[in-house]
NUDREN-334061 format. One record per residue (C-alpha): residue in one letter; z, y, x. Coordinates in Angstrom, 1 decimal. Each point is the difference from the previous one (the first is absolute). Layout:
residuo A; zz Z; yy Y; xx X;
...
This chain:
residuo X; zz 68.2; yy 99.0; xx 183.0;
residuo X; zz 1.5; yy 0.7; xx -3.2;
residuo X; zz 4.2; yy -0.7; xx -0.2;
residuo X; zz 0.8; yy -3.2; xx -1.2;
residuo X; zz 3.3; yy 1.3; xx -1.3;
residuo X; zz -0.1; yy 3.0; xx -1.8;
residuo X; zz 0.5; yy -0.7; xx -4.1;
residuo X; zz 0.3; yy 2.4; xx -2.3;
residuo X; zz 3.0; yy 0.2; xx -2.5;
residuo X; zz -0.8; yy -0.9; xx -3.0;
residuo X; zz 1.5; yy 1.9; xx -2.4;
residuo X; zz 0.7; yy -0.1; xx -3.4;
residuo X; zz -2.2; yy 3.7; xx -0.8;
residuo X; zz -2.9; yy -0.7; xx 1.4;
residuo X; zz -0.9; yy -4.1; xx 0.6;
residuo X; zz 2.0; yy -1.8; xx -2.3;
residuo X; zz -0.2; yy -0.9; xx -3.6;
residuo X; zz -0.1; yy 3.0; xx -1.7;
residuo X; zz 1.6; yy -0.9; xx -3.6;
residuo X; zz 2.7; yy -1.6; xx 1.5;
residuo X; zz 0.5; yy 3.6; xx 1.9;
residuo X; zz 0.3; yy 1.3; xx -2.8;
residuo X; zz 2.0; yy -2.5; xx -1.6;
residuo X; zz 2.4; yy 0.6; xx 3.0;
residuo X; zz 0.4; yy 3.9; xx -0.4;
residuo X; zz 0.8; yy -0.3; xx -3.9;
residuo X; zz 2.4; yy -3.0; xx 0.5;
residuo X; zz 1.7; yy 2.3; xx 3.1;
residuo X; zz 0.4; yy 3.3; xx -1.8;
residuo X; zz 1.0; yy -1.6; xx -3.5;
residuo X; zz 3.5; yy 1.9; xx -1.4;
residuo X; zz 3.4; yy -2.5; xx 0.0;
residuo X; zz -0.1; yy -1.6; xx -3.3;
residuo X; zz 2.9; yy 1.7; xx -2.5;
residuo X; zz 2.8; yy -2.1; xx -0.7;
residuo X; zz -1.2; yy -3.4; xx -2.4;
residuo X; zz -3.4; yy 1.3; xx 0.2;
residuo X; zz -3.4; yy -2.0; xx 2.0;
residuo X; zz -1.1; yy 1.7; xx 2.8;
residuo X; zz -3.6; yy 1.3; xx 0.0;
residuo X; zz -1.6; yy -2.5; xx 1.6;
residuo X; zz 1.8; yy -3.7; xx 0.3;
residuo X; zz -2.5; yy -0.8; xx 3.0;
residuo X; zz -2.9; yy 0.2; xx 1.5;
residuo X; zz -2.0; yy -2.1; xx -2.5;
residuo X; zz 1.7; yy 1.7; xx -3.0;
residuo X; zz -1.1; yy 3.3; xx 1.8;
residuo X; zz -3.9; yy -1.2; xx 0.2;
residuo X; zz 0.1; yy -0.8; xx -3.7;
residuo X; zz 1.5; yy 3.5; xx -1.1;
residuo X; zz -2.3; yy 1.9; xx 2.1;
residuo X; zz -2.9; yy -2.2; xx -0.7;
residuo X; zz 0.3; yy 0.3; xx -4.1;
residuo X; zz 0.9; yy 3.8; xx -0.2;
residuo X; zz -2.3; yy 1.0; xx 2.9;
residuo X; zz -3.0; yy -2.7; xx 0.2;
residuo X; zz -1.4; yy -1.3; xx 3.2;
residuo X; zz -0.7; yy 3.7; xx 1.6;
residuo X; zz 3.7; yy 0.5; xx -0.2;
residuo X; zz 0.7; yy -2.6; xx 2.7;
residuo X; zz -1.7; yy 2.0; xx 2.2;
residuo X; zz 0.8; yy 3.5; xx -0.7;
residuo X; zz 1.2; yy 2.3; xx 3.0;
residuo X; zz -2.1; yy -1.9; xx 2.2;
residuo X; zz -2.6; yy 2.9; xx 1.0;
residuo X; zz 2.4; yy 1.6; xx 2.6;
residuo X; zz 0.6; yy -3.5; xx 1.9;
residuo X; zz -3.4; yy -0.9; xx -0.4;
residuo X; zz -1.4; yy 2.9; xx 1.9;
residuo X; zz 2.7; yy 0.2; xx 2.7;
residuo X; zz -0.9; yy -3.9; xx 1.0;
residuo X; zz -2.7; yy 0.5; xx 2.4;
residuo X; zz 2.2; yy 2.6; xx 2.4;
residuo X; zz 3.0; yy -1.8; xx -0.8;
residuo X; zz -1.0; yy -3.3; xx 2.4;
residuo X; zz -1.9; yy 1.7; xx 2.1;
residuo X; zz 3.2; yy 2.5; xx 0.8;
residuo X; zz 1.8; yy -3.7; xx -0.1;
residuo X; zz -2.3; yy -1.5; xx 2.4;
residuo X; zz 0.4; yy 2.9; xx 2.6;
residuo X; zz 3.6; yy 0.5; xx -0.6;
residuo X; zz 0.1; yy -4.2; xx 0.8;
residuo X; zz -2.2; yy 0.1; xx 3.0;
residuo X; zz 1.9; yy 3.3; xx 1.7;
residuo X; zz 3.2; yy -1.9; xx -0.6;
residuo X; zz -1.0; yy -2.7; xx 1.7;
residuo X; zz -1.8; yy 2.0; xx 2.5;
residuo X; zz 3.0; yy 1.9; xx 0.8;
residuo X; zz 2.1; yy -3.2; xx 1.2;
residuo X; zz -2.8; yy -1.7; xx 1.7;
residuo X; zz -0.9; yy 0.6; xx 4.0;
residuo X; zz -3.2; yy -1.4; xx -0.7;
residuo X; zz -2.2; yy -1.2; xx -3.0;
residuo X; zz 0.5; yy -3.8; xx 1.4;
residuo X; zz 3.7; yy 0.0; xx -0.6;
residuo X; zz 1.8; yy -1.8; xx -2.9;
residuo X; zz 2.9; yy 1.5; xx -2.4;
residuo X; zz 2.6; yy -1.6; xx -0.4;
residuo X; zz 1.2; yy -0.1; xx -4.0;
residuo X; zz 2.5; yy 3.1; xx 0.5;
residuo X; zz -3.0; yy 1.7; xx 1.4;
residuo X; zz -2.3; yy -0.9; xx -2.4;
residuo X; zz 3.0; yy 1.4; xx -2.9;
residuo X; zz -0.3; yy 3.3; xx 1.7;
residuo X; zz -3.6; yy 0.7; xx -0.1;
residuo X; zz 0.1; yy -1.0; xx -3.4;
residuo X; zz 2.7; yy 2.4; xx -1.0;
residuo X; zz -2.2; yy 3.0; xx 2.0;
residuo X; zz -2.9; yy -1.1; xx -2.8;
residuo X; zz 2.9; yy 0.8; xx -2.8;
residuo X; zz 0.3; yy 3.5; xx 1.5;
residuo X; zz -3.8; yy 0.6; xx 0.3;
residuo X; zz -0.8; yy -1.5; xx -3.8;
residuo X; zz 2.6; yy 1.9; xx -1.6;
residuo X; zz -1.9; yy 3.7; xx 0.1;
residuo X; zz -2.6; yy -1.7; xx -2.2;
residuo X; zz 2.4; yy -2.5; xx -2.0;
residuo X; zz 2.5; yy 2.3; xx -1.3;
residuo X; zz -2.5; yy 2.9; xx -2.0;
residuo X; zz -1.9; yy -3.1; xx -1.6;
residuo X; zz 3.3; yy -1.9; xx -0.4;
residuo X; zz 1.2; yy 3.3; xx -2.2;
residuo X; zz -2.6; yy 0.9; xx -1.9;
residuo X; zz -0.3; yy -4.0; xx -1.0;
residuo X; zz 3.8; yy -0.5; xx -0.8;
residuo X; zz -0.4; yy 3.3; xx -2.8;
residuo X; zz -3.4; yy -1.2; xx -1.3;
residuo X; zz 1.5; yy -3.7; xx -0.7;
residuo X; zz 3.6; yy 1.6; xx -1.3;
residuo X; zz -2.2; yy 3.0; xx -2.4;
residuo X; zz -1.7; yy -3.1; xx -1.4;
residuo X; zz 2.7; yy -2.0; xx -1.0;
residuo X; zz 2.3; yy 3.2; xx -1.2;
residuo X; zz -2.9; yy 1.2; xx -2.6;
residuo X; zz -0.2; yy 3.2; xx 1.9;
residuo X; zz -3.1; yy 1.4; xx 1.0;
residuo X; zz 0.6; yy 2.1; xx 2.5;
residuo X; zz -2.7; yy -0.4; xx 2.6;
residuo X; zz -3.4; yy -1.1; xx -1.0;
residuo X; zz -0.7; yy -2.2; xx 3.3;
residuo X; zz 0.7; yy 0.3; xx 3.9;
residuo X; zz -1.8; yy 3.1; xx 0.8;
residuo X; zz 2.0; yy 2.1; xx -2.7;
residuo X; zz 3.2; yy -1.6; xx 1.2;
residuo X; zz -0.4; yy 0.9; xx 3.4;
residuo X; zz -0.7; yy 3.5; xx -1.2;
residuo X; zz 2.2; yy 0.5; xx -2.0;
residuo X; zz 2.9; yy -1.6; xx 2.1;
residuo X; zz -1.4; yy 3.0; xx 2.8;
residuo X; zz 0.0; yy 2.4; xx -2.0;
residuo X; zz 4.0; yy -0.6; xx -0.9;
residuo X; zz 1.3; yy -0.7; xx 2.6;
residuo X; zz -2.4; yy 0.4; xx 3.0;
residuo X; zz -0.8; yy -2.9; xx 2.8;
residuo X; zz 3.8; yy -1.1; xx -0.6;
residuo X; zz -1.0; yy -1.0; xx -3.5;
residuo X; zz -2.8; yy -2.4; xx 1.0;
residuo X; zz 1.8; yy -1.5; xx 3.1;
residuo X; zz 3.5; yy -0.5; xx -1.7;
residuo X; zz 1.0; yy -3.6; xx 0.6;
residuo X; zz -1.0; yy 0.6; xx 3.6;
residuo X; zz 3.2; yy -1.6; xx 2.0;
residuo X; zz 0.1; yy -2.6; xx -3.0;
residuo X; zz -3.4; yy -1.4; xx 1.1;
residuo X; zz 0.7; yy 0.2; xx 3.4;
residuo X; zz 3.1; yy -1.7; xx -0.5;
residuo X; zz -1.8; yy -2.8; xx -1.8;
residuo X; zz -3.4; yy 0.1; xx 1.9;
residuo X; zz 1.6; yy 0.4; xx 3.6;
residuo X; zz 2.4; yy -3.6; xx 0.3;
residuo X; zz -2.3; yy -1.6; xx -3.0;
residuo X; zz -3.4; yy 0.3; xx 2.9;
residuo X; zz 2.0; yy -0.9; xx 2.7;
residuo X; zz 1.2; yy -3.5; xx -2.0;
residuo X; zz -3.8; yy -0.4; xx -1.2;
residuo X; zz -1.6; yy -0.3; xx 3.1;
residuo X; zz 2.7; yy -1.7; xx 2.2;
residuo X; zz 0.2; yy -2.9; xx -2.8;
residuo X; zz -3.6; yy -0.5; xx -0.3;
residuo X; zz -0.2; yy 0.0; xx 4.0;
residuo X; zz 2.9; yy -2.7; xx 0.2;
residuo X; zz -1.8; yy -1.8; xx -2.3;
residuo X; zz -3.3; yy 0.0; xx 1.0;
residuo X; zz 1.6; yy -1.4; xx 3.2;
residuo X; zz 1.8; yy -2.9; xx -1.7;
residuo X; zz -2.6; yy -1.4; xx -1.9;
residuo X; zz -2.3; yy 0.2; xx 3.1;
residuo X; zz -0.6; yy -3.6; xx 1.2;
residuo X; zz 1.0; yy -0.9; xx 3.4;
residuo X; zz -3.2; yy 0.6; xx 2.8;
residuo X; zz -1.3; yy 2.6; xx -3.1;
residuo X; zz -0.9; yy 3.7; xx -0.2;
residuo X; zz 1.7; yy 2.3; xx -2.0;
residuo X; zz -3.7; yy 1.0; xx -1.0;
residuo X; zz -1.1; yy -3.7; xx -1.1;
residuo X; zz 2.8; yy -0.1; xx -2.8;
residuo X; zz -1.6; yy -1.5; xx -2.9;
residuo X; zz -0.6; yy 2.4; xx -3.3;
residuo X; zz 3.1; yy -2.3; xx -1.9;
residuo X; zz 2.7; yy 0.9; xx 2.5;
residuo X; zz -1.6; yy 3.9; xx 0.3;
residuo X; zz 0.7; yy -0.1; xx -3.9;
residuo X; zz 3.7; yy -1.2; xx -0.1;
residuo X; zz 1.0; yy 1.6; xx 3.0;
residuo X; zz -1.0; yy 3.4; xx -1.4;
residuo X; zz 1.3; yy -0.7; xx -3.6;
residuo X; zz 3.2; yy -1.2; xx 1.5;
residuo X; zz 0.3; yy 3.5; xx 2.4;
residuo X; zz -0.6; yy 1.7; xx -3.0;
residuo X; zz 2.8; yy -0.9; xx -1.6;
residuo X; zz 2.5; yy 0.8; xx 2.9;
residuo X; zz -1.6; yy 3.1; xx -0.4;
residuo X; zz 0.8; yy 0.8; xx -3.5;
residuo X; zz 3.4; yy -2.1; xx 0.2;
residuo X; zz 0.5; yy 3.2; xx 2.9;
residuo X; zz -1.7; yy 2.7; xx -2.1;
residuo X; zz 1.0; yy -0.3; xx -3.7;
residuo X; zz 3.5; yy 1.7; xx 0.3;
residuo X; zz -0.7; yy 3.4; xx 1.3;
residuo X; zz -3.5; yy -0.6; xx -2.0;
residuo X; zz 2.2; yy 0.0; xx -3.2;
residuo X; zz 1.7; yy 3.3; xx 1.6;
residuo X; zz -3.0; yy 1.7; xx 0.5;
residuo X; zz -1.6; yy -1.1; xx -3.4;
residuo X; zz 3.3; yy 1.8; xx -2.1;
residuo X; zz -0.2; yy 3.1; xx 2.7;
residuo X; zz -3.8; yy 0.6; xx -0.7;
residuo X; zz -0.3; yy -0.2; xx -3.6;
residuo X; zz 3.9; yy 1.9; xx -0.5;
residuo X; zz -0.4; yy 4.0; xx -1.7;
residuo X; zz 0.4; yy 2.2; xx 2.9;
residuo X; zz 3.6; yy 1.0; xx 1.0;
residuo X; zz 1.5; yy -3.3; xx -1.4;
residuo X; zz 0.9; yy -1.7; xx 3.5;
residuo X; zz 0.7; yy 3.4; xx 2.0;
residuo X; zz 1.7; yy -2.4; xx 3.0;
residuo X; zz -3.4; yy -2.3; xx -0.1;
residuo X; zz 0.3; yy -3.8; xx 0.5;
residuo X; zz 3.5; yy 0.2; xx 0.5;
residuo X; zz 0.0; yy 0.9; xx -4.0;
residuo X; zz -2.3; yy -2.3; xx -1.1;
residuo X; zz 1.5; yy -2.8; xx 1.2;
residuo X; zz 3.8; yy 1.0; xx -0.7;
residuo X; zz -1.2; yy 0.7; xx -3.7;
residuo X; zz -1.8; yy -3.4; xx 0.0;
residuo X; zz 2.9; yy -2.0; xx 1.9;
residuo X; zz 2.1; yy 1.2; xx -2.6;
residuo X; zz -1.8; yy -0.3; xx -3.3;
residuo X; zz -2.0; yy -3.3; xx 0.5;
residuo X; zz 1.9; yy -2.0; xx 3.2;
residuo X; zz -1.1; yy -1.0; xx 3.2;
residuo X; zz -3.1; yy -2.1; xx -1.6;
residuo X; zz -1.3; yy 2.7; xx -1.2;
residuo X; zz -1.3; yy 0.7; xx 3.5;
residuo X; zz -2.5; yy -2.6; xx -0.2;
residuo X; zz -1.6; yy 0.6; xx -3.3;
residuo X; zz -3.3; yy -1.4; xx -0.5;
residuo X; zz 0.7; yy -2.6; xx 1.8;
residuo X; zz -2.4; yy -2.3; xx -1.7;
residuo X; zz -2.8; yy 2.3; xx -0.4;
residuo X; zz -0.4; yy 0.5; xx 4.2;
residuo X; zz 0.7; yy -3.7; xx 0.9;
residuo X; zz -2.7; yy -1.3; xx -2.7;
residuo X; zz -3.0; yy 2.5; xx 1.5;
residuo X; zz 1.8; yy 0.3; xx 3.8;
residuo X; zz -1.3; yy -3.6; xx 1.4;
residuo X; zz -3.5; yy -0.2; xx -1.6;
residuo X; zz -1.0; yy 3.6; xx 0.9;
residuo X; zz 1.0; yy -0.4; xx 3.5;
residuo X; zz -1.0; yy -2.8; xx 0.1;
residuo X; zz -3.5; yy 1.2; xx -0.4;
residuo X; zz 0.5; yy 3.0; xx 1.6;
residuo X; zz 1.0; yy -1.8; xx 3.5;
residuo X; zz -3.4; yy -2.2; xx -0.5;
residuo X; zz -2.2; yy 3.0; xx -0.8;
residuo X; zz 1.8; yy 1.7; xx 3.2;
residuo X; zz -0.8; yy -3.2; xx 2.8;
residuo X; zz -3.8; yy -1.1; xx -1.8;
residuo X; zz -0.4; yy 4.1; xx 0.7;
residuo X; zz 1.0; yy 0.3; xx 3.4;
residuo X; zz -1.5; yy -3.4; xx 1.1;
residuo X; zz -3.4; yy 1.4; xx -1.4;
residuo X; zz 0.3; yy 3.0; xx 2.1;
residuo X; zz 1.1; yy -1.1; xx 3.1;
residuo X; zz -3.3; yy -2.4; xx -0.7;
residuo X; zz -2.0; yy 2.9; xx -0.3;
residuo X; zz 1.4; yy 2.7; xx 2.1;
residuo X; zz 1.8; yy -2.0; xx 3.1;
residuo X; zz -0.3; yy 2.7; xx 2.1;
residuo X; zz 2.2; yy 2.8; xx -1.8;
C-alpha cells in the first residue's frame, strides 16, 4: 500500500499562486523609503496594480520558468525525503508517529527539497527584481543560470543555500505535523483518518498552510534580500542581512509580505492537500499491492 501520510510541502516556487510570488519577492526586497517619502509599494494590492499597469498580465508571472521546471523533482525528492523520515523512526510500517515524530520527518523533506529549491529560488528572485528595476540583464532563466555560472561558478547559482534551509527545514516540519493534528481533530469519533470528508481535507490543509508560512516568512525575507543583493555586499551572510534590515526597517520588517503569503497560503494548500489524498486513494485503489 501506498503511505497514507506522506504530503508534500507546498511551497510558495513551485504550487502556489504564482503572481502573488511574485508580488512577495518585490514587496520583500523593496529599499527603506527616504525620509517623508512613500515607500515603493504601500502593500500587496498597491504592488499588483503597479506591476499590472507598467508590466501587463505576463508580468505577474515573470521568473516563473525556473520553479516551474524544478516542480516535478521537487515533490518527488519531498515525498522520499518524508517517507525515509518516517521510515527511519518506525520499527515497522504499522507503527504510528507521534506529532514530534511526524515534525522530524518533515524537517528531513526541508533538507532533501532544498538542492532543487534554492537554484530555482535564485534565478526567480533576479528575474522578478531585473523586471521591476528596468534592467535587462538576463533575457530568461536559462541565461540567468548561465550567466550566474559563469561568474561565480556553482556558488553563484546555489547562494541562499543555508537561507532556504533555514526557512524550508522548521517551515516542513510545522506543515506536516499541523495538518496531521488536524486531520486527527476533525476526525469524528468511530471514523478513519481516511474517510475525512473533502470540506475538512480543505481547511485542515489551508489552515497548516498558514503555520507554515507564519514559520517560514522571516528567514524567507532573509533569503529573498541575500539572493537578489550585488555580490560581496553581505560578506558575513545572513548575519548581515538581517543586522542591516533590523536596523534600517525594525523588527516588522522580518515579516514583509505578510499579506501577499496569507491571501494565496490557505487556498493553495488547501487544494494541494485534496489533490495529494484523491491521488493516493486512487492508487492504493489501483495498485494495493505496492
Amino acid at each position: 500500500m501506498y503511505p497514507r501520510m506522506c504530503h508534500g510541502h507546498c511551497n510558495c516556487s513551485v504550487s502556489e499562486t504564482r503572481s502573488c510570488c511574485r508580488f512577495l519577492v518585490r514587496l520583500q526586497t523593496q529599499p527603506p523609503s527616504l525620509p517623508g517619502q512613500p515607500p515603493m509599494y504601500s502593500g500587496t494590492f498597491d504592488c499588483f496594480r503597479k506591476t499590472l499597469v507598467r508590466e501587463g498580465i505576463t508580468g505577474l508571472y515573470r521568473g516563473m520558468a525556473a520553479p516551474i521546471i524544478g516542480v516535478t523533482p521537487m515533490f518527488a525528492v519531498c515525498f522520499f525525503g518524508f517517507g525515509l523520515g518516517k521510515k527511519l523512526q518506525q520499527k515497522c510500517p504499522e507503527d504510528v508517529l507521534s506529532y514530534p515524530q511526524i515534525f522530524a520527518a518533515g524537517m528531513l523533506s526541508g533538507v532533501f527539497t532544498t538542492g532543487i529549491m534554492t537554484p530555482g529560488e535564485r534565478i526567480k528572485c533576479l528575474l522578478q527584481i531585473q523586471a521591476s528595476s528596468g534592467e535587462t540583464k538576463y533575457t530568461g532563466a536559462l541565461d540567468c543560470a548561465k550567466k550566474l555560472y559563469q561568474e561565480s561558478g556553482i556558488r553563484g547559482i546555489y547562494k541562499g543555500t543555508v537561507l532556504t534551509l533555514m526557512r524550508d527545514v522548521p517551515a516542513s516540519g510545522m506543515y506536516f505535523m499541523t495538518y496531521e493534528w488536524l486531520k486527527n481533530i476533525f476526525t469524528p469519533e468511530g471514523k478513519s483518518v481516511s474517510e475525512l470528508s473533502v470540506p475538512r481535507i480543505l481547511v485542515a490543509g489551508g489552515i497548516a498552510g498558514i503555520f507554515n508560512w507564519a514559520v517560514a516568512i522571516p528567514p524567507d525575507v532573509l533569503k529573498s534580500r541575500f539572493q537578489t543583493a550585488p555580490p560581496g555586499k553581505y560578506p558575513n551572510g545572513f548575519r548581515d542581512v538581517l543586522r542591516e534590515l533590523i536596523r534600517d526597517e525594525g523588527v516588522t520588517s522580518l515579516y514583509k509580505g505578510f499579506n501577499a503569503v496569507m491571501i494565496r497560503a490557505f487556498p493553495a494548500n488547501a487544494a494541494c492537500f485534496l489533490g495529494f489524498e484523491v491521488a493516493m486513494k486512487f492508487l492504493n485503489w489501483a495498485t494495493p499491492n505496492l
